[in-house]
C-alpha positions in Angstrom: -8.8 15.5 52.4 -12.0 14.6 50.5 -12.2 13.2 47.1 -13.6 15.9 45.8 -10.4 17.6 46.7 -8.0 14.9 45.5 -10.0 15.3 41.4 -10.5 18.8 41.9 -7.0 19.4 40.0 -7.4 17.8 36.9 -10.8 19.5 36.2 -11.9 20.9 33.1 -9.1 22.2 30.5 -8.9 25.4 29.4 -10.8 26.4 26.3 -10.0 24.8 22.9 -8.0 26.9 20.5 -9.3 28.3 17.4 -7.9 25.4 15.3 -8.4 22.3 18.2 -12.1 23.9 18.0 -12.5 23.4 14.1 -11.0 20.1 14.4 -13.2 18.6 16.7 -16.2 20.4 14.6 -14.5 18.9 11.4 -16.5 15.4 11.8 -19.9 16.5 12.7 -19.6 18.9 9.2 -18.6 16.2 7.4 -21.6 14.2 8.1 -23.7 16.9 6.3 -21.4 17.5 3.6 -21.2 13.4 3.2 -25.1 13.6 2.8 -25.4 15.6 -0.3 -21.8 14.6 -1.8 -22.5 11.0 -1.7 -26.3 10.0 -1.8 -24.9 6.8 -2.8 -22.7 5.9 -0.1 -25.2 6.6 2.6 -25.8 3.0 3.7 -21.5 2.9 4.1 -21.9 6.2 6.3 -24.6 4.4 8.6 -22.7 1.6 9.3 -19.5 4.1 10.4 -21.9 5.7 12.7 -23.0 2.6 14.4 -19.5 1.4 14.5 -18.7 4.7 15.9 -21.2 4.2 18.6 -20.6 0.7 19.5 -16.8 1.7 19.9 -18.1 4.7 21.8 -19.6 2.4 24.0 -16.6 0.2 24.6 -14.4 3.4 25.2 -16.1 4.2 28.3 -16.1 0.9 29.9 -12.0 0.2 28.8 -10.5 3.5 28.0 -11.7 5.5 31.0 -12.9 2.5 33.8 -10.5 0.3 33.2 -13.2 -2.6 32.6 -11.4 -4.9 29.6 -14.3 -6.2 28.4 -14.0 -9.2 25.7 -17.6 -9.8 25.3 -19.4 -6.3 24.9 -21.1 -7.7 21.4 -23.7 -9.6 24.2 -25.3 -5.9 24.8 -24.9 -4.8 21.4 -27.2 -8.3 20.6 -29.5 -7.7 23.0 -30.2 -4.0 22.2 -30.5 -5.6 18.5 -32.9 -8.1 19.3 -34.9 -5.8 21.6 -35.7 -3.6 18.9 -36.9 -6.8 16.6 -38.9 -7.6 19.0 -40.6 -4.5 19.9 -41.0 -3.7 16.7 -42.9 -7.6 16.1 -45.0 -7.4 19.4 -45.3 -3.5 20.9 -44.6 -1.1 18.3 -43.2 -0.8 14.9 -42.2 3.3 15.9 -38.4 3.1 15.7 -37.4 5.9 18.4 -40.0 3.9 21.0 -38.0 0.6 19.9 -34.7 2.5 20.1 -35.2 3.4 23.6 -36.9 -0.2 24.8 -33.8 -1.7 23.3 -31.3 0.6 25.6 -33.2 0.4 28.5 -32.9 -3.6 28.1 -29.3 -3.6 27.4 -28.6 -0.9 30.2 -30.4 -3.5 33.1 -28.4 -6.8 31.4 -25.3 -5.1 32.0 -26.3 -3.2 35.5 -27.0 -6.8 36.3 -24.2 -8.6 34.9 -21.9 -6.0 36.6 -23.3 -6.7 39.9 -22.0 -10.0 39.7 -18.8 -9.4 37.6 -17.2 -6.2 39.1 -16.0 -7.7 42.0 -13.6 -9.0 39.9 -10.3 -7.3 38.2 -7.4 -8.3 35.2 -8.0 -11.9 33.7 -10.7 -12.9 35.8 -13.2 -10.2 34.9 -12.1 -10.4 30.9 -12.8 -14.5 31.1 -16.1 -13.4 33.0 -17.4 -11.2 30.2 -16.7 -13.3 27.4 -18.8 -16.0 29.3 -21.5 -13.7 30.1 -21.6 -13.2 26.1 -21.5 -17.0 25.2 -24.1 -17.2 27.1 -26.4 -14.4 25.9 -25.4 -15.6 22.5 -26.5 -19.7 23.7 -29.8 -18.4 25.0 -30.4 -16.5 21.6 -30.0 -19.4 19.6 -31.8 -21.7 21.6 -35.4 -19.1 22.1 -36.0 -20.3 18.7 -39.6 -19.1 19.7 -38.4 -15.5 20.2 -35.3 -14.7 18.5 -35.8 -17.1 15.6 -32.5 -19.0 16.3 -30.3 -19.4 13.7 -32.5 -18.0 11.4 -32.5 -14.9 13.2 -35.4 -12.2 13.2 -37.0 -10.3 10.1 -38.4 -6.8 11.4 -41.6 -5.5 10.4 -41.3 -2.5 8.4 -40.8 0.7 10.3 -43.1 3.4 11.0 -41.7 6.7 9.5 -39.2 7.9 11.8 -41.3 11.4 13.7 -44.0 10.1 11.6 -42.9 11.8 8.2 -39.4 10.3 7.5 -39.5 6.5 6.2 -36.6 4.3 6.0 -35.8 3.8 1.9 -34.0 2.1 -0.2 -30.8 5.1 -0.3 -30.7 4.8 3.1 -31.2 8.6 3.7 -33.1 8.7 7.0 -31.2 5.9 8.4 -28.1 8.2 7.8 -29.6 10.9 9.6 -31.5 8.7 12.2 -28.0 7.5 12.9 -25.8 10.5 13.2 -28.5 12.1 15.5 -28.3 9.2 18.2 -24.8 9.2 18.2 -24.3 13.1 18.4 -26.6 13.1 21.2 -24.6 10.0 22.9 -21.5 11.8 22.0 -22.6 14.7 24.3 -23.8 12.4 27.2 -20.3 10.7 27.0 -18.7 14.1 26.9 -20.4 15.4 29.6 -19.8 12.6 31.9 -16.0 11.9 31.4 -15.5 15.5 32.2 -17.6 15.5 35.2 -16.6 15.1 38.7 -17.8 11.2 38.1 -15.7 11.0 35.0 -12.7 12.0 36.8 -12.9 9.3 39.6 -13.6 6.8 37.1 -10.1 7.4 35.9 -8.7 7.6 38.4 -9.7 3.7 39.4 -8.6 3.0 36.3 -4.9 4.8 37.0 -4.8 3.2 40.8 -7.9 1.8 42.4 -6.3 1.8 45.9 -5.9 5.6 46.1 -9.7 6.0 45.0 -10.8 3.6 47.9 -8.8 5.5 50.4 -10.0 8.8 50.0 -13.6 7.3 50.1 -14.8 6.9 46.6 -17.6 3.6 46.0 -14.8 2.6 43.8 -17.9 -1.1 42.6 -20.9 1.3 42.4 -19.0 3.6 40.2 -17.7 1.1 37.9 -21.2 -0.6 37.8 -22.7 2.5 37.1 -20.1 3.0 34.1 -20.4 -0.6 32.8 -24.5 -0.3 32.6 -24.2 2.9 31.0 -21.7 1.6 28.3 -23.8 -1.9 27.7 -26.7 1.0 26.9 -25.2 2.6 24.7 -24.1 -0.4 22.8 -27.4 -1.2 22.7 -28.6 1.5 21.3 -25.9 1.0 18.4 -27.5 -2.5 17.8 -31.4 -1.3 17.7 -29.5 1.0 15.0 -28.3 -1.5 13.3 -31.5 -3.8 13.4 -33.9 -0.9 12.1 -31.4 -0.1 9.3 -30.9 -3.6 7.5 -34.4 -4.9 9.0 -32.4 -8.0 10.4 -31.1 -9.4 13.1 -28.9 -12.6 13.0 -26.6 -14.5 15.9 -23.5 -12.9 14.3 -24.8 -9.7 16.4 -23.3 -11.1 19.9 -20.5 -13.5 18.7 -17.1 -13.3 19.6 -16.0 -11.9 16.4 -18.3 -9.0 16.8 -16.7 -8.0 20.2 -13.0 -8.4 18.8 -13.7 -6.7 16.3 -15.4 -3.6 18.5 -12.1 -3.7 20.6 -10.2 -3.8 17.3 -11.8 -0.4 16.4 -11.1 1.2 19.7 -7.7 -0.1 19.4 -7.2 1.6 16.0 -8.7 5.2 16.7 -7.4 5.2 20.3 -8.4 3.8 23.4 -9.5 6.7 26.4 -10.2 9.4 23.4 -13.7 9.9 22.7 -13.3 10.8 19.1 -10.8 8.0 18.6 -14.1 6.0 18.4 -15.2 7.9 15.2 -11.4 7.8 13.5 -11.2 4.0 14.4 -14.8 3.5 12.6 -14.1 5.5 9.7 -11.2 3.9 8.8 -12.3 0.3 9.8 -15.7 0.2 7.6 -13.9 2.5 4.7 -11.5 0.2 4.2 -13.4 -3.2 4.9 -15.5 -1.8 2.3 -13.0 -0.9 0.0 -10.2 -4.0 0.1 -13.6 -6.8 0.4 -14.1 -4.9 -3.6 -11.1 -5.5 -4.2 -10.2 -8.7 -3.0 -13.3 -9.9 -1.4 -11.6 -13.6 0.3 -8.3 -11.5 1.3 -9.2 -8.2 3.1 -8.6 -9.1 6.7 -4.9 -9.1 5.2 -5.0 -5.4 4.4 -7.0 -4.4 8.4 -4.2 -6.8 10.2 -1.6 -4.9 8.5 -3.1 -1.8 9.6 -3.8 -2.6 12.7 -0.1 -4.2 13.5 1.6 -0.4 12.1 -0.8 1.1 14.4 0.3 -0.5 17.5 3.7 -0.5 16.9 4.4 3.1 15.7 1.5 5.1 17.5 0.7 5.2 21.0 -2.4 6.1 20.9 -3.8 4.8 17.7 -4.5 7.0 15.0 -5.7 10.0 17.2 -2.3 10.0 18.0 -1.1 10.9 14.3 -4.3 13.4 14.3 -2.8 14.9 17.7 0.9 15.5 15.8 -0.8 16.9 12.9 -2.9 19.4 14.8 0.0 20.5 17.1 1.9 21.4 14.1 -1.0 22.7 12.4 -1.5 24.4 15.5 2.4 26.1 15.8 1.8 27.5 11.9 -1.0 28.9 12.8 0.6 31.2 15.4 
């Protein structure tokens, strides 16, 4: 029996209902409706978005490959300083610097998961989060390139397609935003529902089935791995063109918990638990640091400890019960 064979059962599902259809349409309206509702929140909205994507990221790697990474912040750094840096020394267009700054993070991790995905469980979580001390050591010390602790101050920006500059309101990086993750979103989509999406879960469910029937069990999972440090890197170039900086914080340690915090919160293995688990992570930072700006941590941990303990999976599992009983009215 050929692998093909063994996934062939679990292929695509059948065709979204009317109101599973509007659901999963409900967030990409939203972003346009945000746009003209709240011109002055559309800073706030960027930084969901690149949340989103940097979870995205993260989701393939742990929900679907089973690679627990507690270090992804080292690609989301090095896409951010790869877009200072072209912008400095090759080009200041930010959809050039966008895709130098991918491209960069893609090879670190195709490289890095040479080395590391012979590994599985503890070892290969301890071997990431040294892989990003180290990334974030070698920052700080190439004072000469990435400023050090001082960090990098980006030129300004070309206009975005040569007509759209970055302002003040943050209107075009709102836009700039959503468009690269909508078309990351669709890339991710595609593949997890491929025949290659399907065998990368099922290594994750039971790696010794998936080597039996013949699958490259360490080519798939570094394939996976270099494709999610890409598109982390793509979230930090977004975040380095939007505030025009780029500091050390970008690959630390708390940057990567608090990635894997998000995921945790929206749903691990769900692509748009990435997007709930942004939404309500940034909305809320935003909202308790306001209110209590030394104390808000309190209000995420509480969150975050009612999440685990009374949904499954995360808050896409509360927007699952909702939609099935939306779903049963409906009929």
């Amino acid at each position: 029996m050929s692998e093909s064979e063994i996934i062939r059962p679990v292929a695509a599902p059948a065709r979204p209902g009317l109101p599973l259809l509007a659901g999963r349409l409900l967030p990409w309206a939203a972003v346009i409706v945000v746009f003209f509702a709240l011109p002055d929140r559309l800073t706030l909205g960027a930084n969901v978005f690149i949340m989103a994507l940097f979870a995205l990221s993260l989701d393939l790697a742990v929900g679907y490959a089973g690679i627990v990474s507690l270090g992804h912040a080292a690609f989301y750094g090095i896409g951010a300083y790869a877009a200072a840096i072209c912008a400095i020394h090759l080009t200041p267009d930010p959809i050039l610097g966008l895709v130098f700054a991918t491209i960069v993070a893609a090879l670190f991790g195709l490289v890095t998961g040479m080395l590391i995905l012979h590994t599985r469980g503890v070892t290969l979580m301890m071997l990431t989060l040294a892989i990003a001390a180290l990334a974030a050591e070698t920052a700080n010390q190439a004072h000469a390139i990435t400023g050090g602790d001082d960090g990098l101050q980006m030129p300004e920006l070309e206009p975005l397609l040569g007509h759209f500059h970055f302002d003040l309101w943050g209107r075009t990086a709102y836009l700039y935003s959503a468009a690269v993750l909508l078309v990351w979103f669709l890339i991710s989509r595609r593949i997890v529902r491929s025949p290659f999406g399907r065998s990368i879960s099922g290594v994750r469910q039971n790696v010794r089935r998936m080597r039996a029937i013949g699958t490259p069990v360490w080519g798939r999972l570094v394939a996976t791995y270099a494709l999610s440090a890409g598109i982390a890197g793509s979230a930090g170039a977004l975040a380095a063109q939007s505030t025009g900086t780029v500091g050390l914080n970008a690959m630390s340690l708390l940057a990567s918990g608090t990635v894997l915090m998000v995921l945790a919160l929206g749903g691990m293995g769900r692509l748009y638990g990435a997007f709930i688990g942004a939404l309500v992570y940034v909305v809320l930072q935003d909202f308790a640091a306001e209110m209590d700006p030394f104390r808000w941590m309190f209000v995420i941990g509480a969150l975050m400890i009612a999440v685990v303990l009374f949904l499954d999976d995360g808050l896409m599992g509360l927007a699952d019960i909702v939609g099935r009983r939306f779903s049963g009215r409906v009929r």
